[in-house]
C-alpha positions as CSV (number, residue, x, y, z in Angstrom):
1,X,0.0,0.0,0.0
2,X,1.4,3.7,-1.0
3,X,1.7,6.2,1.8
4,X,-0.7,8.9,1.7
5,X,1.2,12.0,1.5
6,X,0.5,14.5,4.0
7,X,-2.0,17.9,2.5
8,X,0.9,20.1,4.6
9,X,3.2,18.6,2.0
10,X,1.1,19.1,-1.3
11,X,0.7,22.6,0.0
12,X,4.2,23.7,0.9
13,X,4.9,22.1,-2.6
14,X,2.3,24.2,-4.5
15,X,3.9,27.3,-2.5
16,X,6.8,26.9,-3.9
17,X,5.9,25.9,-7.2
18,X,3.7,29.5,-7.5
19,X,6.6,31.4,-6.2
20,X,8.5,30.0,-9.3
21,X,11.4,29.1,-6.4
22,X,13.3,26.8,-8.2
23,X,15.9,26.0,-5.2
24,X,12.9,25.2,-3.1
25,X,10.4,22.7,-5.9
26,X,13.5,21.1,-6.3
27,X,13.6,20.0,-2.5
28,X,10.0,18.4,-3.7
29,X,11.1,16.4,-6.6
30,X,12.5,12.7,-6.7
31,X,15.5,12.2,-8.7
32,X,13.7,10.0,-11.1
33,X,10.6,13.0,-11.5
34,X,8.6,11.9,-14.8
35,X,7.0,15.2,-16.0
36,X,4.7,15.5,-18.6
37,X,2.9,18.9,-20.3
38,X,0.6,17.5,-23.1
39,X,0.4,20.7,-25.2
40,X,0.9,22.2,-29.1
41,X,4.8,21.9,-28.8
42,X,5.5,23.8,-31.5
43,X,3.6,27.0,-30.1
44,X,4.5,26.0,-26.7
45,X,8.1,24.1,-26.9
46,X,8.3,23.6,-23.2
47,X,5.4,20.9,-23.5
48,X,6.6,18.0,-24.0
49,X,8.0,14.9,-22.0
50,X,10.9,15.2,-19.0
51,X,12.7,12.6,-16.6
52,X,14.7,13.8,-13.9
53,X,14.7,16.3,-11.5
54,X,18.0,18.4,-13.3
55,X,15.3,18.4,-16.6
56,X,12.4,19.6,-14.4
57,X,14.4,22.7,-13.3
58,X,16.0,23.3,-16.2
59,X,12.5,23.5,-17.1
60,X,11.1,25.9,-14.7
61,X,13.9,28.3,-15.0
62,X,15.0,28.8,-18.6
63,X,12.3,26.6,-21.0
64,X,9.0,28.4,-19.7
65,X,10.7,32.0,-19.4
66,X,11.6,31.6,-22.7
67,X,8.1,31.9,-23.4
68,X,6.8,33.9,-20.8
69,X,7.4,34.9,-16.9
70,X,4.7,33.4,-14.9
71,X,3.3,36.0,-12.2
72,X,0.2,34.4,-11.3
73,X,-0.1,30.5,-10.6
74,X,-2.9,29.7,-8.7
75,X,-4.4,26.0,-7.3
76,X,-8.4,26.7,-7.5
77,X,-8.8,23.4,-6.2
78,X,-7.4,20.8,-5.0
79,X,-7.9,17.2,-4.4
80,X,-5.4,13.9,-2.5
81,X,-6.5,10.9,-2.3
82,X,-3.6,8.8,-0.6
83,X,-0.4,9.8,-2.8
84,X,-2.3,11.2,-6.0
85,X,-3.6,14.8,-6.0
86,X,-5.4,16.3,-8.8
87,X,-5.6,20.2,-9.2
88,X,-7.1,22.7,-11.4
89,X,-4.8,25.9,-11.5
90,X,-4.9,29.7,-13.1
91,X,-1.7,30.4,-15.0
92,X,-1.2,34.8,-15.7
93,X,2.4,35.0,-17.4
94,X,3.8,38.0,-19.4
95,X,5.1,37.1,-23.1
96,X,9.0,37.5,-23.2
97,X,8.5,38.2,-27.1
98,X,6.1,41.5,-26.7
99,X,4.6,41.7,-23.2
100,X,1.4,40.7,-23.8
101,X,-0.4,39.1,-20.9
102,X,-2.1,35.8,-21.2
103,X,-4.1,33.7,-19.1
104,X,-5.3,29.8,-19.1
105,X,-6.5,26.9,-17.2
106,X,-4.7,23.5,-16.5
107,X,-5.3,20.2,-14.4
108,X,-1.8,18.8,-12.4
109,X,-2.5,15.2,-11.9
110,X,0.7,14.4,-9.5
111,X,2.0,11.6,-7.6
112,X,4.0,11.6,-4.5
113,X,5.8,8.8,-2.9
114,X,7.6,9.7,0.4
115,X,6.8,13.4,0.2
116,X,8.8,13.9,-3.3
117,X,6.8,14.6,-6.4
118,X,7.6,11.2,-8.5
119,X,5.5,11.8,-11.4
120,X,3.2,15.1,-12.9
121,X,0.8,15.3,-16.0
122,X,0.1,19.2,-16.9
123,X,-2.6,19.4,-19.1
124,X,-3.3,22.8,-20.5
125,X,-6.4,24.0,-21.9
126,X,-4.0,24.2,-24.9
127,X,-6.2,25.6,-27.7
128,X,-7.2,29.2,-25.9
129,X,-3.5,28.8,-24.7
130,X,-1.8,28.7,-28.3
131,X,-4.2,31.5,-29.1
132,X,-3.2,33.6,-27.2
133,X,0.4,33.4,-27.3
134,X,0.1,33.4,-31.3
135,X,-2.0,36.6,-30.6
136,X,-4.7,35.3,-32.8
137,X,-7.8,33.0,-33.4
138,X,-6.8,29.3,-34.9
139,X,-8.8,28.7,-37.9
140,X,-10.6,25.5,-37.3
141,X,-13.5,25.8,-39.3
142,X,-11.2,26.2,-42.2
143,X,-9.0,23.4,-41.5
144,X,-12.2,21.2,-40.5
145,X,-13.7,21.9,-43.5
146,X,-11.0,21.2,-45.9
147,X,-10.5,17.5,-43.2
148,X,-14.6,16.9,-44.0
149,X,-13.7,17.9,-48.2
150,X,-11.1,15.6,-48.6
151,X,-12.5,12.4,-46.9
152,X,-15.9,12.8,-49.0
């Protein structure tokens, strides 16, 4: 059986993680830290797939700022059951590339095994996401229609 991991610890972590405090998420993360942001990569590059806690930081201090500096994360709610927890967070960030603020929704789905983070699945509500960082509407209707054209 898995050790249910303390809400103290899932909130100390979250702290931290807000706070962008890379010196102190790190003291949250197992060695071995599977991280996951399913996300449009080529918008967003720093979706993607990670494994280890030196790819993890590297990151949450130079891949995301890249993109944008982060000055809002907030957990709107939060859930643990045993060593899972399950949150649906704000993100505000500033665009490195011309300032523009944007704003979007994602779900952490983490796992925890002795108080260390040992797996985390970020999914972003990618589509206004992309938008906004491209600083325009995606054209779906467009592309669906030419998908529906070309398999009739």
């Amino acid at each position: 059986m898995t050790e249910a991991v303390p809400r103290s610890v899932v909130e100390a972590y979250y702290r931290a993680y807000a706070a962008r405090d890379a010196k102190a998420v790190a003291d949250f993360l197992d060695d071995n830290v599977q991280w996951t942001i399913s996300g449009p990569v080529d918008v967003l590059p720093f979706c993607g797939k990670r494994h280890g806690k030196a790819a993890v930081l590297d990151l949450i201090q130079r891949l995301v700022p890249e993109i944008f500096t982060v000055f809002s994360f907030t957990p709107d709610a939060m859930l643990i059951d045993g060593d899972r927890v399950a949150t649906l967070n704000s993100l505000a960030a500033t665009l490195t590339l011309d300032g523009r603020v944007i704003r979007y929704r994602l779900a952490h789905f983490t796992r925890f095994r002795d108080c260390k983070v040992i797996e985390n699945l970020s999914l972003l509500d990618s589509f206004d996401a992309a938008e906004q960082v491209l600083g325009h509407p995606l054209d779906v209707h467009h592309q669906a229609s030419l998908g529906h054209r070309a398999s009739a």
